[in-house]
N, C-alpha and C positions, 0 to 999 in steps of 0.2 A: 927700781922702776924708772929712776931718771934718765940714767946709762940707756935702758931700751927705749927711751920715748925721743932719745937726742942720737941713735943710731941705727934704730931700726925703721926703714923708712920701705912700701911696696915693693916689691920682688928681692927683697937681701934674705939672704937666706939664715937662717940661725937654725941652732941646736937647741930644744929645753928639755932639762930633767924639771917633771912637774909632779903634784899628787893632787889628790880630791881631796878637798875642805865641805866639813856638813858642818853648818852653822844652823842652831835650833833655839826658838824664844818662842815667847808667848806675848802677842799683841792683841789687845782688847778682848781678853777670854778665849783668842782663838791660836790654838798652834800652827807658828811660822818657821820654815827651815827654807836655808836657801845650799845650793850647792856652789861652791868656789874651784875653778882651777887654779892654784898657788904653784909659781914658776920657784926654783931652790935654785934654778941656776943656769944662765943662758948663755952659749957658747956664738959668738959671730963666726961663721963658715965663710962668708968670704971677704972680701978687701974695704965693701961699701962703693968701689970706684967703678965704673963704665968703661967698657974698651972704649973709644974713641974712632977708631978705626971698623966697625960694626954696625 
């Protein structure tokens, strides 16, 4: 999560292989489930740099 938060910055493009996470509790008598996207692996597709020239 660090790696993505110190390189992926508006319009960089990346790859994620990702799955769905069901998380289920019980809070004050009442059943809570939340749904999570968990990334397993995120690919940087391009350089991070700007043509300059564009």
């Amino acid at each position: 999560a660090e790696t993505c938060a110190n390189n992926l910055k508006k319009g960089r493009l990346a790859g994620v292989t990702d799955r769905i996470q069901v998380r289920q509790w019980e809070q004050e008598g009442k059943k809570r489930r939340k749904m999570e996207v968990v990334a397993d692996n995120v690919r940087f597709l391009d350089s991070g740099k700007k043509d300059e020239g564009q």
